[in-house]
N, CA, C and O atoms as CSV, one atom per row, in Angstrom:
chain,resi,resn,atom,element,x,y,z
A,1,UNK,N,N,4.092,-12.039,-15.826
A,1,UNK,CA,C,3.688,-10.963,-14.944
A,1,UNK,C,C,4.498,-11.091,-13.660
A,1,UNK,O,O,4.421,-12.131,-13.005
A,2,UNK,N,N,5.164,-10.221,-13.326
A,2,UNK,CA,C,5.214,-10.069,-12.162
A,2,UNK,C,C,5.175,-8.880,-11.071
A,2,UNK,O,O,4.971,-7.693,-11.325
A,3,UNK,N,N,5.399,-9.419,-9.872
A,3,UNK,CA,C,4.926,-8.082,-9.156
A,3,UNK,C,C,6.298,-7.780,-8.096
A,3,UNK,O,O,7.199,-8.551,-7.764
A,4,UNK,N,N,5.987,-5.937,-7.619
A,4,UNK,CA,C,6.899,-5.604,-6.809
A,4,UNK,C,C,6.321,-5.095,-5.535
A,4,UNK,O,O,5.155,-4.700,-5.497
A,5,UNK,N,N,7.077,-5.092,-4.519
A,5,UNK,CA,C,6.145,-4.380,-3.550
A,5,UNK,C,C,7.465,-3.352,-3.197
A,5,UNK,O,O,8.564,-3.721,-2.783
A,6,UNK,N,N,6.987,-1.822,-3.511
A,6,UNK,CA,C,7.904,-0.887,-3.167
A,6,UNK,C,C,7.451,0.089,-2.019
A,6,UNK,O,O,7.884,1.236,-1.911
A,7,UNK,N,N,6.318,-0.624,-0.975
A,7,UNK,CA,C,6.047,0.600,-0.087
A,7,UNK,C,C,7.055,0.717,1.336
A,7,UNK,O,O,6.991,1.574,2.217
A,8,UNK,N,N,7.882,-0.313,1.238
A,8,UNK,CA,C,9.292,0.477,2.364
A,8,UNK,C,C,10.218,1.168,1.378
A,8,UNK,O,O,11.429,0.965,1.461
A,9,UNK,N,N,9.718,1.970,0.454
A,9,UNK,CA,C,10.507,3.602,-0.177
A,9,UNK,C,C,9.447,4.288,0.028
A,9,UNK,O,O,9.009,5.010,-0.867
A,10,UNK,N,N,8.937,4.208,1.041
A,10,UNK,CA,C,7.650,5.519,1.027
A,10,UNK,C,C,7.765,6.130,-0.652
A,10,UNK,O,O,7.955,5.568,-1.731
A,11,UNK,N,N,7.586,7.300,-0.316
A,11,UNK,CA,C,7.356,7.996,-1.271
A,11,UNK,C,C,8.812,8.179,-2.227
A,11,UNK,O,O,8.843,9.233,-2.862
A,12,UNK,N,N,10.225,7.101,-2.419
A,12,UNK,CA,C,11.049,7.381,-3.030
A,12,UNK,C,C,11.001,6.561,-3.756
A,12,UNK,O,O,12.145,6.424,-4.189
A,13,UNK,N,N,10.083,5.577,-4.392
A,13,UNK,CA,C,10.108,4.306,-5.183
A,13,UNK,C,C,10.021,4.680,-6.558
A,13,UNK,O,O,10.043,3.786,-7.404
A,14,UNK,N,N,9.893,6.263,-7.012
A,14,UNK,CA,C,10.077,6.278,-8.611
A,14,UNK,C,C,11.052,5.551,-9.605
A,14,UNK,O,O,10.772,5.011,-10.676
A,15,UNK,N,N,12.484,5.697,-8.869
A,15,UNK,CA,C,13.890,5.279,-9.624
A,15,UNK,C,C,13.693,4.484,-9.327
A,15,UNK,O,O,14.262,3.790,-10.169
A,16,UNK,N,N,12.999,3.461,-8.288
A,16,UNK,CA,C,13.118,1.900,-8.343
A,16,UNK,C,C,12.196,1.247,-9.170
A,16,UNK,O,O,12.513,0.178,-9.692
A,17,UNK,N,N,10.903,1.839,-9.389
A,17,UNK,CA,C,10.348,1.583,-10.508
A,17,UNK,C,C,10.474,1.810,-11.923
A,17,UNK,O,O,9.900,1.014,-12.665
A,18,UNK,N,N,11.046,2.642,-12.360
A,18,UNK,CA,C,12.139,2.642,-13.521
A,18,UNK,C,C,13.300,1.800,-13.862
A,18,UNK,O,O,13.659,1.576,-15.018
A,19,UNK,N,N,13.897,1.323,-12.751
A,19,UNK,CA,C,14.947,0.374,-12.758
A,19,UNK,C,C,14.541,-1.380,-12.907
A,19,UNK,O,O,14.961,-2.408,-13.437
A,20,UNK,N,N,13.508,-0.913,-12.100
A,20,UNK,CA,C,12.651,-2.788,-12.201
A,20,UNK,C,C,12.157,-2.828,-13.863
A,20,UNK,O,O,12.501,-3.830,-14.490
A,21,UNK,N,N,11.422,-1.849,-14.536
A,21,UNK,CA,C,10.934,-1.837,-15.497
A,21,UNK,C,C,11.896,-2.113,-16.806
A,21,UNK,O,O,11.864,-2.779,-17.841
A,22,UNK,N,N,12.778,-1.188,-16.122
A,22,UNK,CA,C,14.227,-1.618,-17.354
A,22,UNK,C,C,14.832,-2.938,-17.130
A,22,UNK,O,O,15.001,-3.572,-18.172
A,23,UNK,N,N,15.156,-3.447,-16.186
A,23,UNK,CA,C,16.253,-4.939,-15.810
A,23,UNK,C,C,15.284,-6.064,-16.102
A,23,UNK,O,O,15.631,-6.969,-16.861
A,24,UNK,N,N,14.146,-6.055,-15.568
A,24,UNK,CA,C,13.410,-6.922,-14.896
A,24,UNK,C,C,12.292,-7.621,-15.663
A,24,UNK,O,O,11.851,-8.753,-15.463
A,25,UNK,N,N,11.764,-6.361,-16.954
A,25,UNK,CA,C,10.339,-6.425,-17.526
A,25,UNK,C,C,10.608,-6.620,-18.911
A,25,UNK,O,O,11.288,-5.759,-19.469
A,26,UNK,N,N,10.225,-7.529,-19.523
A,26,UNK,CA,C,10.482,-7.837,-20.863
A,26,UNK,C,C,9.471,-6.939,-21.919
A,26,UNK,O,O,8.429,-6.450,-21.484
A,27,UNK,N,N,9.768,-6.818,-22.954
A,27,UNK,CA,C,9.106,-6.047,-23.982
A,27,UNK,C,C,7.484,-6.694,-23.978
A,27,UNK,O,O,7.176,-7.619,-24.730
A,28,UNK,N,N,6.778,-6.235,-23.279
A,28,UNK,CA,C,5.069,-6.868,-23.881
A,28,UNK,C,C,4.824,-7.624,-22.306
A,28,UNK,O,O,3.972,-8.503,-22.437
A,29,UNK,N,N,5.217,-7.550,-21.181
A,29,UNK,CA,C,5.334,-8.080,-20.115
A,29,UNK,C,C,4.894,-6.797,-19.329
A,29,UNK,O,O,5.225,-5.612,-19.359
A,30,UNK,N,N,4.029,-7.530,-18.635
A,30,UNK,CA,C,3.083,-6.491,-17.278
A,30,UNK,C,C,3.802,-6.796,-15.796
A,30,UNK,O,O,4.257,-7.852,-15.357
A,31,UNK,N,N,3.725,-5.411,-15.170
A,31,UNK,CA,C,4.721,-5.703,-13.791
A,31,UNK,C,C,3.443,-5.106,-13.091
A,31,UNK,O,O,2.839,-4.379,-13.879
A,32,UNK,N,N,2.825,-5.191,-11.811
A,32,UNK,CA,C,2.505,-4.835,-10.729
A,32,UNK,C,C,3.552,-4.407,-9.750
A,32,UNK,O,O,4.563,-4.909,-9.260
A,33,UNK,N,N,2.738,-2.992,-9.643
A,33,UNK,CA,C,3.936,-2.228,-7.959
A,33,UNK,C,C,2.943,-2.043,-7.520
A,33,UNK,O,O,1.931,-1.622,-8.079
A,34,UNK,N,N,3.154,-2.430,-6.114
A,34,UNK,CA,C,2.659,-2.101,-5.027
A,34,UNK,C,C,3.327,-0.450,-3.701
A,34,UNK,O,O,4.117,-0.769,-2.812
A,35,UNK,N,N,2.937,0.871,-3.792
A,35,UNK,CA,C,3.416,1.969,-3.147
A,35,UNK,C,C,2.165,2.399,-2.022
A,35,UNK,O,O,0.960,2.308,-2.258
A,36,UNK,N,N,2.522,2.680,-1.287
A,36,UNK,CA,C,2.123,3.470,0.238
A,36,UNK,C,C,1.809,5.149,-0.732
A,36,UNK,O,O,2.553,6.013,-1.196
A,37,UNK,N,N,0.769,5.007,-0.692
A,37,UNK,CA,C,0.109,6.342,-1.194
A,37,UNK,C,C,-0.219,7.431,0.157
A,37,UNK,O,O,-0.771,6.850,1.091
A,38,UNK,N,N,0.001,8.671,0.344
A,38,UNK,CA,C,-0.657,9.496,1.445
A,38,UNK,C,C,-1.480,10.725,1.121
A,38,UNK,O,O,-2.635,10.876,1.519
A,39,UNK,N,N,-0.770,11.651,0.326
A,39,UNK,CA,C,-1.709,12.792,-0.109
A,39,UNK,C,C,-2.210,12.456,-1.659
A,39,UNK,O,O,-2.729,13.203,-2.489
A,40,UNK,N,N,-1.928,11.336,-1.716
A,40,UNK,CA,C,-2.633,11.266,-3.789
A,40,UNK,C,C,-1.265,11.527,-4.759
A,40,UNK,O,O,-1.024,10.749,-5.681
A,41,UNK,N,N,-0.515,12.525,-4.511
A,41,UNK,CA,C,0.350,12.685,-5.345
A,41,UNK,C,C,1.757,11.749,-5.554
A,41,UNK,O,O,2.888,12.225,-5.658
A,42,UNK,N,N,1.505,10.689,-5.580
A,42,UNK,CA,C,2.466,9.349,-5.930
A,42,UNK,C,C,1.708,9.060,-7.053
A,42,UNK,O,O,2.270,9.052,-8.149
A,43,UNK,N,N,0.178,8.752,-6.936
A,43,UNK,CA,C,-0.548,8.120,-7.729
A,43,UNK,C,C,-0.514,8.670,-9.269
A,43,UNK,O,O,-0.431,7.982,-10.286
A,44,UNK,N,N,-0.620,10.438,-9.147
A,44,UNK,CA,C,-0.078,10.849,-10.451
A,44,UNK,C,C,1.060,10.968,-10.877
A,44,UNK,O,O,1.480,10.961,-12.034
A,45,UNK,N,N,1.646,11.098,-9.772
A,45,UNK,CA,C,3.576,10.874,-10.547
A,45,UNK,C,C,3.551,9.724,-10.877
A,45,UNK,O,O,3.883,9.618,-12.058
A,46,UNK,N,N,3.298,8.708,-10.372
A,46,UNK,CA,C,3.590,7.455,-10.973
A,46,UNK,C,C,2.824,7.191,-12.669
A,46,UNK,O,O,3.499,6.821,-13.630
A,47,UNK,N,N,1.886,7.366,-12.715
A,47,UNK,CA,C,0.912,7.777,-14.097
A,47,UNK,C,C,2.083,8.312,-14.919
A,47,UNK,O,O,2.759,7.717,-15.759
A,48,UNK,N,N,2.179,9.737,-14.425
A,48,UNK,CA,C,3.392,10.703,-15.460
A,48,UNK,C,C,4.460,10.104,-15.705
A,48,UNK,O,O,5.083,10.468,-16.703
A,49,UNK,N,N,5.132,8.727,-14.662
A,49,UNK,CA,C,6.168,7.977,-15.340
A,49,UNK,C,C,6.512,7.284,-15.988
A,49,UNK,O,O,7.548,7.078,-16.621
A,50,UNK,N,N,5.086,6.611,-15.790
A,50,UNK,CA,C,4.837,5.536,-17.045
A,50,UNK,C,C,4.269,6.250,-18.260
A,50,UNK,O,O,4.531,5.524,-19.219
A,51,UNK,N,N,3.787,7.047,-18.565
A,51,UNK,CA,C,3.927,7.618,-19.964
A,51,UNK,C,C,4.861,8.352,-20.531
A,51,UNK,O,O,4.897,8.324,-21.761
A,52,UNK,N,N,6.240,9.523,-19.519
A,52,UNK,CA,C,7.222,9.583,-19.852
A,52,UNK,C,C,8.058,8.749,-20.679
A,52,UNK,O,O,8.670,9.061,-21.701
A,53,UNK,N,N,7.962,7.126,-19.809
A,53,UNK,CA,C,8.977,5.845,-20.332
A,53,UNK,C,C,8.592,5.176,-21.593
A,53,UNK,O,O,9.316,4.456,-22.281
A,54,UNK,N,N,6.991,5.600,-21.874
A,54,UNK,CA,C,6.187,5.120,-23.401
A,54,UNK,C,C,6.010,3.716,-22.785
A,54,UNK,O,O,6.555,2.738,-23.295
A,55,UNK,N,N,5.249,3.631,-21.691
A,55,UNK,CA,C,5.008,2.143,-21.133
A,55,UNK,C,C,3.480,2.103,-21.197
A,55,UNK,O,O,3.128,2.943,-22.025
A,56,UNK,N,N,2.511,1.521,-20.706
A,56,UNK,CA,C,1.216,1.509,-21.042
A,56,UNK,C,C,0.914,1.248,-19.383
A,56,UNK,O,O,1.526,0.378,-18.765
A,57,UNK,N,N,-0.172,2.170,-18.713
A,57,UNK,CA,C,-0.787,2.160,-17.542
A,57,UNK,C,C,-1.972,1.204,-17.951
A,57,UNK,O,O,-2.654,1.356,-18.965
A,58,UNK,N,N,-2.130,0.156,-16.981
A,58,UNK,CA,C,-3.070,-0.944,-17.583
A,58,UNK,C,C,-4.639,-0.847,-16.655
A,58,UNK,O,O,-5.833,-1.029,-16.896
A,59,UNK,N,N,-3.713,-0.413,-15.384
A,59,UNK,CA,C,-4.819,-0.501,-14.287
A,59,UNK,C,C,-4.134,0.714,-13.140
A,59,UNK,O,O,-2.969,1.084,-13.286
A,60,UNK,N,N,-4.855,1.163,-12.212
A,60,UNK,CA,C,-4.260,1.674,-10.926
A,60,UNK,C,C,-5.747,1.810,-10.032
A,60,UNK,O,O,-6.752,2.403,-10.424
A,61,UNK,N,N,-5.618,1.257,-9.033
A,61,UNK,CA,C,-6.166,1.393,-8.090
A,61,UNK,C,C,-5.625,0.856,-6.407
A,61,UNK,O,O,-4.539,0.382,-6.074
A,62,UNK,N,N,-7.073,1.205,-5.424
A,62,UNK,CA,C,-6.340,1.552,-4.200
A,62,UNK,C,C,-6.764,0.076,-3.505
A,62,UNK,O,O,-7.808,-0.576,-3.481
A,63,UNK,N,N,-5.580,-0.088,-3.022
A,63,UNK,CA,C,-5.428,-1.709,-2.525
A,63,UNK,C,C,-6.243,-1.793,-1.068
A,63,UNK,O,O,-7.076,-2.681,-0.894
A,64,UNK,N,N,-5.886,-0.614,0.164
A,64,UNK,CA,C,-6.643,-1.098,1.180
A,64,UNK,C,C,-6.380,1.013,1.715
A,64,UNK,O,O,-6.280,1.867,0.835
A,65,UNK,N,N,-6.344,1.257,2.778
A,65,UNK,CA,C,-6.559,2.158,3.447
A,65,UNK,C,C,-5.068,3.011,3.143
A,65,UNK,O,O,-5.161,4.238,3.161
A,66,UNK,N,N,-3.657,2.387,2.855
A,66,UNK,CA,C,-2.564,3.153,2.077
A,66,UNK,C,C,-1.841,2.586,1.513
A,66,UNK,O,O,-0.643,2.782,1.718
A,67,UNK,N,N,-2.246,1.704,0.623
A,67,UNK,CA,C,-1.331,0.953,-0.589
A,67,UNK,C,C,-2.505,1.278,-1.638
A,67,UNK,O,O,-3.733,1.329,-1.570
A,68,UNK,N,N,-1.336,1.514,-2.850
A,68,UNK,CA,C,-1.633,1.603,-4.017
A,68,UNK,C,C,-1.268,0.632,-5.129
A,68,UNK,O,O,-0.127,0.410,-5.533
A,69,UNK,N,N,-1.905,0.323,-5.375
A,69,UNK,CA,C,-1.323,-0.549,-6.734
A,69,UNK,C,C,-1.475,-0.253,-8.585
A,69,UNK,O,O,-2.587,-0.065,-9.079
A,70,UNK,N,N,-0.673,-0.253,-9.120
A,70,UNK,CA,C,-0.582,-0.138,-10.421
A,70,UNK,C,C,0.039,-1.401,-11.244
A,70,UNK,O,O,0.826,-2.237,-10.800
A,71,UNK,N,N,-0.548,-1.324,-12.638
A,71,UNK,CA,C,-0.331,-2.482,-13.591
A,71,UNK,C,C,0.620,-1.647,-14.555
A,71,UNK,O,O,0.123,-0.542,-14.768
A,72,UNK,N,N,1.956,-1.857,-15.268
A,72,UNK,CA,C,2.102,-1.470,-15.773
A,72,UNK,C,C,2.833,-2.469,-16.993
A,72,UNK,O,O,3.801,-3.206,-16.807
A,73,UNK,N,N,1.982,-2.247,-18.463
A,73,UNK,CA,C,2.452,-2.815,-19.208
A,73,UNK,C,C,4.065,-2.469,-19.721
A,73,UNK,O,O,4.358,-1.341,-19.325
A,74,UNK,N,N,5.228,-3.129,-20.509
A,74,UNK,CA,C,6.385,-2.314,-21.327
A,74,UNK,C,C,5.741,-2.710,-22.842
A,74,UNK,O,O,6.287,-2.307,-23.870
């Protein structure tokens, strides 16, 4: 398992979470990202990316007052 913290990309951390997932995450290996959520809509794009990529959303919830965190299995 490991984890990322992508909330200095505000709201541009999609392609970096695609890129960590591809280089970084082994087949059957869970990554945690950590993103700066503001109006909600990260939280479902991020959802829609991980099922685009055929990855498995394990967990998502809200870390403190604007971080978000998600589990995402490959």
């Amino acid at each position: 398992m490991k984890r990322f913290d992508l909330r200095h990309l505000k709201n541009e951390f999609y392609g970096r979470l695609v890129e960590l997932m591809n280089k970084e995450i082994a087949k059957g290996e869970v990554a945690i990202f950590l993103f700066e959520v503001g109006d909600f809509s990260p939280v479902q794009k991020s959802a829609d990316l991980v099922k685009e990529n055929g990855w498995t959303l394990m967990n998502s919830l809200k870390f403190n007052e604007v971080d978000w965190t998600i589990m995402v299995k490959k």
